[in-house]
C-alpha positions in Angstrom: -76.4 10.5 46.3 -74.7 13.4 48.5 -77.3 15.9 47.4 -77.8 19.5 48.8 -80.9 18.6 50.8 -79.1 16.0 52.1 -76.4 18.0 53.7 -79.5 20.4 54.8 -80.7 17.6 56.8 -77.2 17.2 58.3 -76.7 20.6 59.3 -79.6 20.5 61.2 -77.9 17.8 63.1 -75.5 18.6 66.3 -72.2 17.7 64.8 -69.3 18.4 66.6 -66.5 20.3 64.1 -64.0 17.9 66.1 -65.7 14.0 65.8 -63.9 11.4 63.7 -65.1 8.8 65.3 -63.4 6.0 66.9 -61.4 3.6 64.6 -60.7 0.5 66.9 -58.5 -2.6 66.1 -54.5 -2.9 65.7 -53.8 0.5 63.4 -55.8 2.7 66.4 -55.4 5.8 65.5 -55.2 9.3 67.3 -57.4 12.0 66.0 -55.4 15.1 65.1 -56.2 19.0 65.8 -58.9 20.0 63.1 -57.2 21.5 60.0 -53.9 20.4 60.2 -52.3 19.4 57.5 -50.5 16.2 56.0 -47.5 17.4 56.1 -47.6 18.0 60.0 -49.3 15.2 60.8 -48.1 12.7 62.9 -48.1 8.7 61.8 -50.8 7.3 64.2 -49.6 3.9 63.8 -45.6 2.8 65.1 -44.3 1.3 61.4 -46.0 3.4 58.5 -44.3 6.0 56.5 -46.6 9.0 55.0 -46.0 11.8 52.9 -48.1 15.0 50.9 -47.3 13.7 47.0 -48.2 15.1 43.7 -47.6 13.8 40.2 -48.3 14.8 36.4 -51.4 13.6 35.0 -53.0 15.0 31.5 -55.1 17.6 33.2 -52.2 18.7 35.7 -50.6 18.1 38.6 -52.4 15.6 41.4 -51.9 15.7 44.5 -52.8 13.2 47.3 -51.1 11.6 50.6 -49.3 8.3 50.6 -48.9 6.2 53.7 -47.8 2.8 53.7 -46.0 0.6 56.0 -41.5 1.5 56.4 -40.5 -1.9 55.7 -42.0 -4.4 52.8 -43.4 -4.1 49.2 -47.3 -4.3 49.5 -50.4 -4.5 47.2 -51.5 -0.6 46.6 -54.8 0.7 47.1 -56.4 4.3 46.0 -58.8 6.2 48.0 -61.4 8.1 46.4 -62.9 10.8 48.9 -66.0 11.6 49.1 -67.5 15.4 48.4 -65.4 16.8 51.4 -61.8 16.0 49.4 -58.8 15.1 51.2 -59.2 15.7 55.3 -58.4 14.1 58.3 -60.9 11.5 58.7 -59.5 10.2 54.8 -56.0 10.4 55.9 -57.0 8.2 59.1 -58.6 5.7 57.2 -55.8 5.4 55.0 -53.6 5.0 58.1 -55.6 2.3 59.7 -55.7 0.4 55.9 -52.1 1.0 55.8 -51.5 -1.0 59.2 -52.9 -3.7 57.3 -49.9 -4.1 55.0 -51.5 -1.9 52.1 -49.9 0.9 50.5 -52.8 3.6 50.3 -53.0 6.9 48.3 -55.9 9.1 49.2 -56.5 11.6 45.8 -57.4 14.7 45.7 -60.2 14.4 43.5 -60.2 18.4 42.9 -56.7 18.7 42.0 -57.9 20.9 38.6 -58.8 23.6 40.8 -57.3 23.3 44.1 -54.8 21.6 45.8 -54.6 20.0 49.3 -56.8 20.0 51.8 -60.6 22.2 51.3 -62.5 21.7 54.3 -61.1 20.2 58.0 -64.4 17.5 58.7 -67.6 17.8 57.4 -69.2 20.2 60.0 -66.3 22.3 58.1 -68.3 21.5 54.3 -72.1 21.6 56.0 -71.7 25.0 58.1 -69.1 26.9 55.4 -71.1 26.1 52.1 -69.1 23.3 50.7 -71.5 22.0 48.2 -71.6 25.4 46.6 -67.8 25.7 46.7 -67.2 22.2 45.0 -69.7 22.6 42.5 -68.3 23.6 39.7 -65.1 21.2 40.6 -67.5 18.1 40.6 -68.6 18.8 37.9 -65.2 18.2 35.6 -65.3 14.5 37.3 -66.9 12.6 34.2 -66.3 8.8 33.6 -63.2 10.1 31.1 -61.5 12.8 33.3 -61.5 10.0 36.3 -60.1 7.3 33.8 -57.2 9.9 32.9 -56.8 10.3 36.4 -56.6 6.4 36.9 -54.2 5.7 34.3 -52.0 8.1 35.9 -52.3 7.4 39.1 -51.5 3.6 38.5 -48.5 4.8 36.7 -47.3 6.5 39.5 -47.7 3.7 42.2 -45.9 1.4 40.1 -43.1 3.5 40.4 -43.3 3.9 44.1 -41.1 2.0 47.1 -42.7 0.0 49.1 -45.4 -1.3 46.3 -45.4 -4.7 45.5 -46.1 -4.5 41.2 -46.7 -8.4 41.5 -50.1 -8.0 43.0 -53.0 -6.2 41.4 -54.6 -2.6 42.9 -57.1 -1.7 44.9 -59.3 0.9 44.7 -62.0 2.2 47.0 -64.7 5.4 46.6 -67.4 7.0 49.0 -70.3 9.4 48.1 -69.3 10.5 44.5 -66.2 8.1 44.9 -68.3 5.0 44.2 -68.3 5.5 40.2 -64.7 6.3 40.7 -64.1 3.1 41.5 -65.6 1.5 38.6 -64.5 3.8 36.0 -60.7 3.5 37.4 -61.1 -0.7 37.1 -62.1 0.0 33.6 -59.5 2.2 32.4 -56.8 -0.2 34.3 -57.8 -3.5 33.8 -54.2 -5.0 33.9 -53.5 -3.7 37.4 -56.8 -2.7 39.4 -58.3 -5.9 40.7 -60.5 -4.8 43.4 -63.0 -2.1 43.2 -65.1 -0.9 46.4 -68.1 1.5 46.7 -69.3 2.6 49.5 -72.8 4.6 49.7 -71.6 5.5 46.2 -74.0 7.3 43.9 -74.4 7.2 40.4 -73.2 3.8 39.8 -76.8 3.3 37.6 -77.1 6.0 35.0 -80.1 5.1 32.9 -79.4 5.7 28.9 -75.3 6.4 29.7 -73.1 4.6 28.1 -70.4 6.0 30.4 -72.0 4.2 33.4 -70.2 2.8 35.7 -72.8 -0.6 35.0 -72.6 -0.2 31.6 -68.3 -0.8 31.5 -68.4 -3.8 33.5 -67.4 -5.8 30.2 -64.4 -3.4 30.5 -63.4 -4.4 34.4 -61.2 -7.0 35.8 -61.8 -7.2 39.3 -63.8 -8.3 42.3 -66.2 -5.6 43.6 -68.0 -4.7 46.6 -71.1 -2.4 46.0 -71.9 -1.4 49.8 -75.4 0.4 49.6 -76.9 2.8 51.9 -80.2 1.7 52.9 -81.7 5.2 52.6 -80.4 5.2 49.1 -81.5 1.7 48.7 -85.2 2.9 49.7 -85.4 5.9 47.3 -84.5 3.9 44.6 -84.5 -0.5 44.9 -83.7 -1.0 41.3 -80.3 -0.1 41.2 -79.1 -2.7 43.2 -81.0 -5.2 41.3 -79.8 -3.4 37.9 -75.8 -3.2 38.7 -75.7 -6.6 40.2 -77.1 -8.3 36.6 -75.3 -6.4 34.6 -72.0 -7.5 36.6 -73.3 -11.0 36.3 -73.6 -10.4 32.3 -70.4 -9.0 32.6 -68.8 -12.1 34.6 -67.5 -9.9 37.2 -68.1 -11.0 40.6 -69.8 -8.4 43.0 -71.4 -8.4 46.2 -74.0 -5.7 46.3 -75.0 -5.5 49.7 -77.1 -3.1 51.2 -76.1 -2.3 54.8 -77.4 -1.2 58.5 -76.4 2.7 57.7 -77.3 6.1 55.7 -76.0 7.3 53.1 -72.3 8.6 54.4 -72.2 5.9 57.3 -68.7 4.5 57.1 -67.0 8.2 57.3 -66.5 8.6 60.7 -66.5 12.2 60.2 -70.1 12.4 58.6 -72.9 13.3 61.1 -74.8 9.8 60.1 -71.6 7.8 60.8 -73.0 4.5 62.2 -69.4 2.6 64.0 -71.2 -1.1 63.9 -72.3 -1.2 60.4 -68.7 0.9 59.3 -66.7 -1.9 61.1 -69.0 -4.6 58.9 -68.0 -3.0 56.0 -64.5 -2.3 56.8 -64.5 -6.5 57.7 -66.0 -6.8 54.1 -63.2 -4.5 52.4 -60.5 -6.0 53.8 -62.0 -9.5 52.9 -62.2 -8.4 49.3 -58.7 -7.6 48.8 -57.0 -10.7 50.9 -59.2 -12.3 48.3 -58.3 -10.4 45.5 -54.6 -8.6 45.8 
């Protein structure tokens, strides 16, 4: 879990305010000037086409950015951010996913509150008190606002050019993203049929029937439950405790604990690890040829 001490630790890293990491292979993408926005951002890959978006949903208006590639109707995916919201480093790795022939909608998980873009990397959240800031945002994020959020969301991409309505949706979270992942299988069944976590936390939540474990009877989709291993060594049970009850469930996930702490595959976070990121990117994009 992305926990106050945890980001204490971070700041007591050297992180530079400018670092998101190096995202190799055909979408290679150009880092842009810290806080600059969506709507000024240039495409980093020759053939995608992004935008700033917003849509109605029953708590109010979403916002997000779209990118997918000009040409073609492809299988849609939705980003779930970690704690930092909507940034550059999300809208890269949206970019690089879209390069892949995937339609990809970052959310703005705050959108109750604020709109757009809160912090410019995560030096930006650790040195500018961003976990006192989002605080009382987070905390509307319960399994039944992000299954509102879901429902609405996959009614808007079903509407959208350039999404293919044949082929199911995929969704992947980070941090506090993870459950978000699971609950928005759950409240879409008919359409989501890929669900990723990575370093997600909460995904176990002893005597909650709104656990993301506990609504796997709901889900119908392949999942990929990438684990920290710091988180893995604070508490080995989860693992063990999320994968049986998918296999009650009948859901196939792979619960894999990887090479990296807790925030590794944000290339933006001051534990960003490129090896084990590129392993788990490999392992998302293996999921949804496999399951979109």
């Amino acid at each position: 879990m992305c926990d106050e001490s945890k980001l204490a630790e971070w700041a007591k890293q050297t992180v530079s305010r400018r670092q998101f990491g190096a995202l190799s292979g055909a979408a290679a993408l150009a880092a842009c000037a810290s806080g600059e926005s969506a709507s000024n951002a240039q495409p980093a890959t020759a053939g995608l086409t992004e935008r700033v978006i917003s849509f109605d949903t029953a708590d109010g208006t979403m916002d997000g950015f779209f990118v997918r590639p000009e040409a073609g109707n492809h299988p849609a995916v939705i980003l779930w951010p970690d704690i930092g919201g909507i940034r550059e480093a999300k809208r890269n790795m949206a970019r690089r996913l879209a390069g892949e022939g995937y339609a990809v909608l970052v959310l703005n998980p705050y959108y109750r509150d604020v709109a757009g873009q809160q912090f410019s990397d995560f030096a930006d959240f650790i040195t500018n008190g961003g976990f006192q800031k989002v605080g009382p945002w987070r905390g509307k994020l319960d399994a039944e606002a992000i299954m509102r959020d879901a429902a609405a969301t996959v009614g808007w991409l079903d509407q959208q050019e350039g999404v293919d309505q044949a082929r199911g949706i995929g969704t992947q979270g980070y941090c506090m993203g993870g459950p978000f992942t699971i609950w928005s299988a759950a409240a879409v069944p008919s359409r989501i049929k890929a669900a990723a976590s990575f370093h997600g936390g909460g995904l176990v939540r002893a005597d909650n029937p709104m656990s993301p474990h506990a609504l796997l009877d709901k889900v119908d989709a392949q999942l990929l439950i990438a684990v920290a291993r710091n988180d893995d060594a604070k508490a080995p049970e989860e693992k063990v405790a999320f994968a049986d009850a998918a296999k009650a469930a009948d859901v196939p996930a792979t619960v894999t604990v990887y090479d990296g702490d807790h925030g590794w595959t944000v290339p933006d976070s001051p534990v960003y690890a490129e090896a084990a990121a590129e392993q788990a990117y490999a392992d998302l994009k293996t999921l949804y040829s496999a399951a979109l």
